[in-house]
C-alpha positions in Angstrom: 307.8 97.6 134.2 308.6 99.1 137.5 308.9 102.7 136.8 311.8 103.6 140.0 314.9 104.1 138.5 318.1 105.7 140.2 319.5 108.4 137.6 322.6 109.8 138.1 323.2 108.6 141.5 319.5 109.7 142.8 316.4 107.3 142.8 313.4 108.8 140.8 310.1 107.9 140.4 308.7 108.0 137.1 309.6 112.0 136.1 309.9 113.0 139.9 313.2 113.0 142.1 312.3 111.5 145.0 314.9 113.6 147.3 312.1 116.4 146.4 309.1 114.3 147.4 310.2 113.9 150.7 311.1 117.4 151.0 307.6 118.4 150.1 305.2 115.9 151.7 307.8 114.5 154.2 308.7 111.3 155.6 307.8 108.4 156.3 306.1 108.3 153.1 304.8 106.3 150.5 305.0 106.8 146.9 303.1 105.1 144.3 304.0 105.2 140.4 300.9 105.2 138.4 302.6 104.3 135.3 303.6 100.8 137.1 300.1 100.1 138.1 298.9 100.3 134.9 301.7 98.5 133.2 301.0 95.7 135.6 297.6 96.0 135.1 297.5 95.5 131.3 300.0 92.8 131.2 297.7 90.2 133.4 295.1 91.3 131.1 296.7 90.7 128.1 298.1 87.6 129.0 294.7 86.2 130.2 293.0 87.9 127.1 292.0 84.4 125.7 289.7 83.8 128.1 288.1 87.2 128.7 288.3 86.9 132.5 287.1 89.3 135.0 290.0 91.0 136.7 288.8 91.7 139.9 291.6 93.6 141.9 292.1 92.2 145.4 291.7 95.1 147.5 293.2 94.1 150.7 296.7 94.9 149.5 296.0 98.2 148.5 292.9 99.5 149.5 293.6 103.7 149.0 290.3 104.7 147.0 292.3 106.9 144.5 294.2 103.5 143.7 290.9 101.9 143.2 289.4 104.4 141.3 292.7 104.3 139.0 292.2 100.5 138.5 288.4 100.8 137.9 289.0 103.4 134.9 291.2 101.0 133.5 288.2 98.8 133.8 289.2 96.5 136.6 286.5 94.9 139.3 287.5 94.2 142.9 287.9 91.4 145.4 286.6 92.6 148.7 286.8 90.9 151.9 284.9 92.9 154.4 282.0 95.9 154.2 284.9 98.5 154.6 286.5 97.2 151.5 283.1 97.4 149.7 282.4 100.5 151.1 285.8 101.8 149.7 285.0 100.7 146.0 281.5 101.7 145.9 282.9 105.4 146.8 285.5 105.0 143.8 282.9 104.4 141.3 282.7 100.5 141.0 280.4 98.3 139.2 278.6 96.2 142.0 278.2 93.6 139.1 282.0 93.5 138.9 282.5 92.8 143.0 283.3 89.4 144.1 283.1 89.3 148.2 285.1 86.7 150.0 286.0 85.9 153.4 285.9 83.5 155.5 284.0 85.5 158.6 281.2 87.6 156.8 279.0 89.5 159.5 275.8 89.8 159.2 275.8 93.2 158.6 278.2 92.5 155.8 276.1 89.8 154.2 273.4 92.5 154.0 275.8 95.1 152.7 276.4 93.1 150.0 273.1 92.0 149.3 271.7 95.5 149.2 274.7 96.9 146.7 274.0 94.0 144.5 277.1 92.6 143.9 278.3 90.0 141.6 279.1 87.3 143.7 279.6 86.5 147.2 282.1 83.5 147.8 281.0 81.1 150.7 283.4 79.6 152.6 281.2 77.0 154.9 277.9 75.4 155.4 277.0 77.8 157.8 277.6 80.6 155.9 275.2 79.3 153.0 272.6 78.9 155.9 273.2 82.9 156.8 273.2 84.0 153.2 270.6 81.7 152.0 268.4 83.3 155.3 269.2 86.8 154.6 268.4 86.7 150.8 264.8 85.4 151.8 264.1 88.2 154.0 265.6 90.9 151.3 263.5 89.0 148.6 267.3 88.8 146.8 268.2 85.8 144.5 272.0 86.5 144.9 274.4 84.8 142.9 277.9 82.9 144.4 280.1 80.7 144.7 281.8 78.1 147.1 285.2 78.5 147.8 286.8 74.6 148.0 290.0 73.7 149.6 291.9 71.9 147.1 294.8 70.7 149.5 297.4 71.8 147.6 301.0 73.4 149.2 302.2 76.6 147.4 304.6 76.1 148.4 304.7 80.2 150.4 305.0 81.2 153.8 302.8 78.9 156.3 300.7 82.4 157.3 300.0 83.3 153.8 299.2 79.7 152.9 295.2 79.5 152.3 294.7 76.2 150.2 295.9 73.4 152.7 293.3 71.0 154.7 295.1 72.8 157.5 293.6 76.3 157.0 290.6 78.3 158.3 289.3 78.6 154.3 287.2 76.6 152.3 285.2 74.0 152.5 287.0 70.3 151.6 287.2 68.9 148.3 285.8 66.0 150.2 282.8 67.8 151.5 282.2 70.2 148.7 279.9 68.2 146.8 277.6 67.3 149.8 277.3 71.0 150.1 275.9 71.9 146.8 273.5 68.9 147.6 272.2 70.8 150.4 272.1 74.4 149.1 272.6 74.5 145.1 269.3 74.2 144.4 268.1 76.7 147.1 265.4 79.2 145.5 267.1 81.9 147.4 270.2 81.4 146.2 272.1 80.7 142.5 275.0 78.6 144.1 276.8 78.8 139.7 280.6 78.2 140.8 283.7 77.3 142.7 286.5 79.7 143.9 290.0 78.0 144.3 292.6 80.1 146.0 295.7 78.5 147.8 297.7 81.4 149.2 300.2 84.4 148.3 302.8 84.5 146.5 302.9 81.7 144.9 305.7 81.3 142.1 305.3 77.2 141.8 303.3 77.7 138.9 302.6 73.8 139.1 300.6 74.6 142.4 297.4 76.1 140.2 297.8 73.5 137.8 297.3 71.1 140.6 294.4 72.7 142.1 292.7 73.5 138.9 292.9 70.3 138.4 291.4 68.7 141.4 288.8 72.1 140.9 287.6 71.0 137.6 287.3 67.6 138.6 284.7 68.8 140.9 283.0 71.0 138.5 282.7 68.2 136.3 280.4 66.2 138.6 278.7 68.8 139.5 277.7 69.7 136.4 277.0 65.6 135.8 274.3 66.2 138.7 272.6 68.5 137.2 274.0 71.6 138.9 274.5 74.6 136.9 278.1 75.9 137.3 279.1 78.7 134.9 281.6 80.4 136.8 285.5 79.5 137.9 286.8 81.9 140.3 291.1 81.3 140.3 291.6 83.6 142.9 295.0 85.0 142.9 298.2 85.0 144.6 300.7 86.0 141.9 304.2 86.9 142.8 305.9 89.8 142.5 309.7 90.5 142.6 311.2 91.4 146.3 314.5 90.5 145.4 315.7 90.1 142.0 313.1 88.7 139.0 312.3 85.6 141.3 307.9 85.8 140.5 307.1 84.1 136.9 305.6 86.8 134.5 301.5 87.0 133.7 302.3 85.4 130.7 303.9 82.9 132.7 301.4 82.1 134.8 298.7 82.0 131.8 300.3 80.0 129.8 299.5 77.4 132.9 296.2 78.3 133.7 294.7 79.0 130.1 294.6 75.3 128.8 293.1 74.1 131.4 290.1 76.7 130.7 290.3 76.9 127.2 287.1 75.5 125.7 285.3 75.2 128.5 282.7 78.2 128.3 283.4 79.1 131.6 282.8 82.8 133.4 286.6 83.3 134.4 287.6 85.5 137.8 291.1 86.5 138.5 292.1 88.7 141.9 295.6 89.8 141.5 296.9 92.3 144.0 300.8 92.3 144.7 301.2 91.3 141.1 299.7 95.1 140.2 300.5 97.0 143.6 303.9 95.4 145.1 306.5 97.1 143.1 303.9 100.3 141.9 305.0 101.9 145.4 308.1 102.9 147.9 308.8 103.8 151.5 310.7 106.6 151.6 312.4 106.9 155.1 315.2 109.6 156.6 317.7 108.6 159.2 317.0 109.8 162.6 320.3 108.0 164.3 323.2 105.4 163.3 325.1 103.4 166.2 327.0 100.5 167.0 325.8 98.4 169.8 328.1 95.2 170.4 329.3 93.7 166.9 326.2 95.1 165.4 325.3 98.2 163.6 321.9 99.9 163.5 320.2 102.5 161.0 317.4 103.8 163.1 315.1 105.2 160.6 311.6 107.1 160.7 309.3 104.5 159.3 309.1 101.4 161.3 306.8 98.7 161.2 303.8 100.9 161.5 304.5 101.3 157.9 305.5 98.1 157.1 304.7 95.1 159.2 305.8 92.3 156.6 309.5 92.0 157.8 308.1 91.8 161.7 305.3 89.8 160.6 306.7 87.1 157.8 310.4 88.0 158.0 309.7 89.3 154.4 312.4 90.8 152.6 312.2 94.4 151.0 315.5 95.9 149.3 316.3 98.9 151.2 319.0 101.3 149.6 319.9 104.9 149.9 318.1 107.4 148.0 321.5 109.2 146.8 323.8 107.2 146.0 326.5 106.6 142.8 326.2 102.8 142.5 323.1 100.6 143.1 323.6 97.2 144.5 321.4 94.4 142.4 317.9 94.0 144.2 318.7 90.6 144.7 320.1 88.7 148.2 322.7 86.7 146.4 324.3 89.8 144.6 324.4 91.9 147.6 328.4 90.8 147.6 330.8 93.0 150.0 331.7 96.0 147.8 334.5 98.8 148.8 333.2 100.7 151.6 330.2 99.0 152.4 329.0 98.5 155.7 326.9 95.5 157.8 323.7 97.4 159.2 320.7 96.6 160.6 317.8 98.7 159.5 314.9 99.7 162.1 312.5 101.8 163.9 311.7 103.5 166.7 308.8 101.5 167.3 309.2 100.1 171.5 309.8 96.6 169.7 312.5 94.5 168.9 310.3 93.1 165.9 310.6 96.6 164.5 312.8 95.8 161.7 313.1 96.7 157.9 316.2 94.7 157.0 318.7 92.8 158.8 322.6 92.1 157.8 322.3 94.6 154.7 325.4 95.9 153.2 324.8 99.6 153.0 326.9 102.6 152.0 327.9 104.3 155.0 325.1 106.7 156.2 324.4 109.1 158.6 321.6 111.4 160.0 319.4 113.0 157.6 319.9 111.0 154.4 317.2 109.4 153.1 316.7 105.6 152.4 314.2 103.8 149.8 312.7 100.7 151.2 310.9 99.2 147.6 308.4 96.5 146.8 306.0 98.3 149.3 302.9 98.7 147.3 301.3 96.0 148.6 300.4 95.0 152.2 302.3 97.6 153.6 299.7 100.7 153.7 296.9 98.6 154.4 298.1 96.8 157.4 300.1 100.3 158.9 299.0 101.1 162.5 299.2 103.6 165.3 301.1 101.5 167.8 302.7 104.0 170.2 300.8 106.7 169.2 302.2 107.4 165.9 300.2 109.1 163.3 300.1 107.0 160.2 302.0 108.0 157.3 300.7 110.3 154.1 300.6 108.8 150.3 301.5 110.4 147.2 300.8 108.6 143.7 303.2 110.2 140.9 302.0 110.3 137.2 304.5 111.4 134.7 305.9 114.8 136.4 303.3 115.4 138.5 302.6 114.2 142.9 299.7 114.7 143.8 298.6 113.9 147.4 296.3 110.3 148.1 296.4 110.1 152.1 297.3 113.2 154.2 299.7 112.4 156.8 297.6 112.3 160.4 298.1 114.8 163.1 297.5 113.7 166.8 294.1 115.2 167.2 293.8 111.8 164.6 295.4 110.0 167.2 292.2 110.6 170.0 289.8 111.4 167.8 287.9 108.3 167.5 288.0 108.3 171.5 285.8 112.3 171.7 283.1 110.3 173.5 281.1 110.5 176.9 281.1 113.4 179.1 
């Protein structure tokens, strides 16, 4: 489903060498394949089909606006987290009815965003948010429609800063408390309080971790609805995995054939907000080697992106495969089957960024290279773009999305007036 495929010795995406997008939109750069978007796209929907959910793409992992429009022509909604996010969608043509705003620190200002677009459903996350929302909606003469977001205590078993459904976390609101809030605010004239949101973090391959919080979800929902409270909606937020290494994130099917018992029968609105599951392995990093040295017993690649482009590594120790873009034999994209091969060498791949965080790989085995070739870092389509910065001054990378034969430009590369331009202020 992942439409990057090496071809003779050189990697291309879909119908496009990438050697020639480098050469014509240069580097860093990243490169999208629209093919794999929507192949990842339709899968989750046709593996969820049973229960008609709304696919609400989660657009904090990939937030470019042409990406969004893409996903809203194949008739996707969006998971936003902040009035930039909304912003974003609304300008790619999306249905407010089919926006689902989460967060667990709404401004004001974003509340009222929100409220005036009209969208579907805003997810609260505390008491105090109700309070704001319920306060804001009075004064706009708005009815709006949401949800509250419980914390079903259940470890997905992921990376501690990527977990979200602990007792532990910011998010939520207690399984323990979450009834005494509907109490207070579910039958608030300014408000339609109709559901519950259940995320617990990303990626999350224990497929038993949803069944567990579904679980402990529904059981809420069902004395809710014993109270009197009218709950038609089941946001299962997202969190579904997508391969970094070899095939180790279970399929959409996979995770369906999980969640859709539980559902089945139940008459319940459904929301799903994928976004690595689409975006991770739709889009590449393609990097050219400014310098290769030896420093004590260890070997470094110093490379032109760094993590400006892609902060995961620094951030979660993530890994990303990372192979050269010419090349006669590709290694397995998996850590255990990385084994020595003839010629191979132990490098360390990083940046020029003043850090000594700024790494893309550690302890690779990697064809001898030198300056000027070009190197593939994969599985960057999601949360890499979206969290890239301009630490040291350096002007953030351009985007090309490929379809078929043709590149077309996304995100222009920025120049240093960029850099300051923000900062044209005062006398």
């Amino acid at each position: 489903m992942d439409f990057f495929e090496y071809r003779q010795g050189e990697l291309w995406c879909e119908d496009v060498a990438a050697v020639g997008l480098a050469e014509r939109f240069g580097t860093p750069l990243y490169v999208y394949s629209r093919r794999t978007l929507v192949e990842h796209y339709q899968r989750l929907r046709e593996a969820f089909a049973e229960l008609d959910p709304l696919i609400c793409f989660s657009v904090k992992c990939c937030q470019n606006i042409h990406i969004c429009r893409l996903l809203h022509e194949l008739g996707s909604g969006f998971d936003v987290v902040s009035g930039g996010e909304l912003y974003r969608v609304l300008r790619a043509g999306a249905d407010p009815a089919r926006i689902v705003f989460a967060g667990v620190g709404k401004t004001e200002r974003e509340i009222g965003e929100a409220l005036d677009a009209g969208v579907g459903l805003l997810n609260i996350e505390s008491e105090s948010e109700a309070r704001q929302l319920i306060e804001l909606a009075r004064a706009r003469g708005r009815v709006p429609s949401a949800a509250l977001r419980i914390n079903p205590d259940v470890n997905p078993q992921t990376h501690p800063y990527t977990t979200t459904g602990r007792k532990e976390t910011k998010f939520g609101v207690d399984l323990e408390r979450a009834l005494d809030v509907f109490r207070q605010f579910g039958r608030s004239e300014s408000l339609r309080l109709r559901g519950i949101h259940v995320h617990i973090g990303s990626p999350v391959h224990n497929v038993g971790a949803y069944v567990r919080s579904l679980k402990r979800g529904l059981k809420l929902l069902d004395r809710l609805c014993g109270e009197g409270f009218a709950i038609d909606t089941l946001d299962v937020g997202g969190g579904y995995g997508a391969h970094y290494q070899d095939a180790e994130a279970p399929t959409a099917a996979q995770y369906a054939a999980a969640i859709v018992p539980l559902l089945r029968g139940r008459g319940l609105r459904v929301i799903l907000e994928p976004g690595r599951s689409i975006a991770a392995n739709a889009g590449i990093i393609l990097t050219r080697v400014l310098h290769v040295k030896q420093s004590g017993g260890r070997r470094f690649v110093i490379v032109d992106a760094s993590m400006n482009e892609l902060l995961r590594p620094a951030l979660y120790g993530a890994y990303h495969f990372v192979w050269p873009v010419a090349t006669g034999e590709l290694v397995p994209r998996t850590r255990a089957a990385e084994q020595p091969l003839a010629g191979l060498l132990r490098c360390d791949v990083v940046g020029p960024v003043c850090e000594s965080s700024d790494f893309l790989a550690r302890g690779r085995d990697l064809p001898p290279v030198q300056r000027g070739d070009l190197l593939a870092v994969f599985s960057a389509g999601a949360y890499a773009m979206v969290m890239a910065s301009q630490y040291n001054s350096r002007p953030r990378a351009a985007e090309v999305l490929v379809d078929g034969r043709e590149a077309r430009l996304i995100r222009r590369r920025e120049t240093y007036d960029d850099l300051i331009a923000a900062e044209q202020v005062g006398g």
